[in-house]
C-alpha positions, 0 to 999 in steps of 0.5 A: 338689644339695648334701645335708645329712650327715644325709641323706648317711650315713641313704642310706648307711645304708639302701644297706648294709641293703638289700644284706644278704640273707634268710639273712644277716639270719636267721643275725644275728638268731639270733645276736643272741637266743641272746645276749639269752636268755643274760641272766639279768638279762633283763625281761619275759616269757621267750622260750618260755615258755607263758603258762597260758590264763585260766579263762574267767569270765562276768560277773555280770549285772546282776539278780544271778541267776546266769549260764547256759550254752546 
């Protein structure tokens, strides 16, 4: 059966990742994000950085009273 290139060089493609192992992929992916953490340039939020929790608020009710706590 004849394939398209396409799908030749997408089979190639998933043949080559799924030979690579565990370790290999982890030492690549550690690699990888020491590069990107070097960027000074980067956007959004910063890897390790801890986000300060929000101060919990409860809604006014609807009859304008005051909310209690039990």
């Amino acid at each position: 059966m004849k394939h398209s290139e396409e799908y030749n060089r997408f089979t190639n493609l998933v043949d080559r990742l799924l030979t690579v192992s565990h370790e290999e992929m982890q030492r690549r992916e550690s690699e990888y994000r020491k590069q990107v953490d070097a960027n000074p340039h980067r956007r959004g939020p910063k890897r390790g950085s801890k986000r300060k929790p929000k101060a919990a608020t409860m809604p006014p009710s609807a009859s304008g009273h005051e909310a209690t706590e039990t």
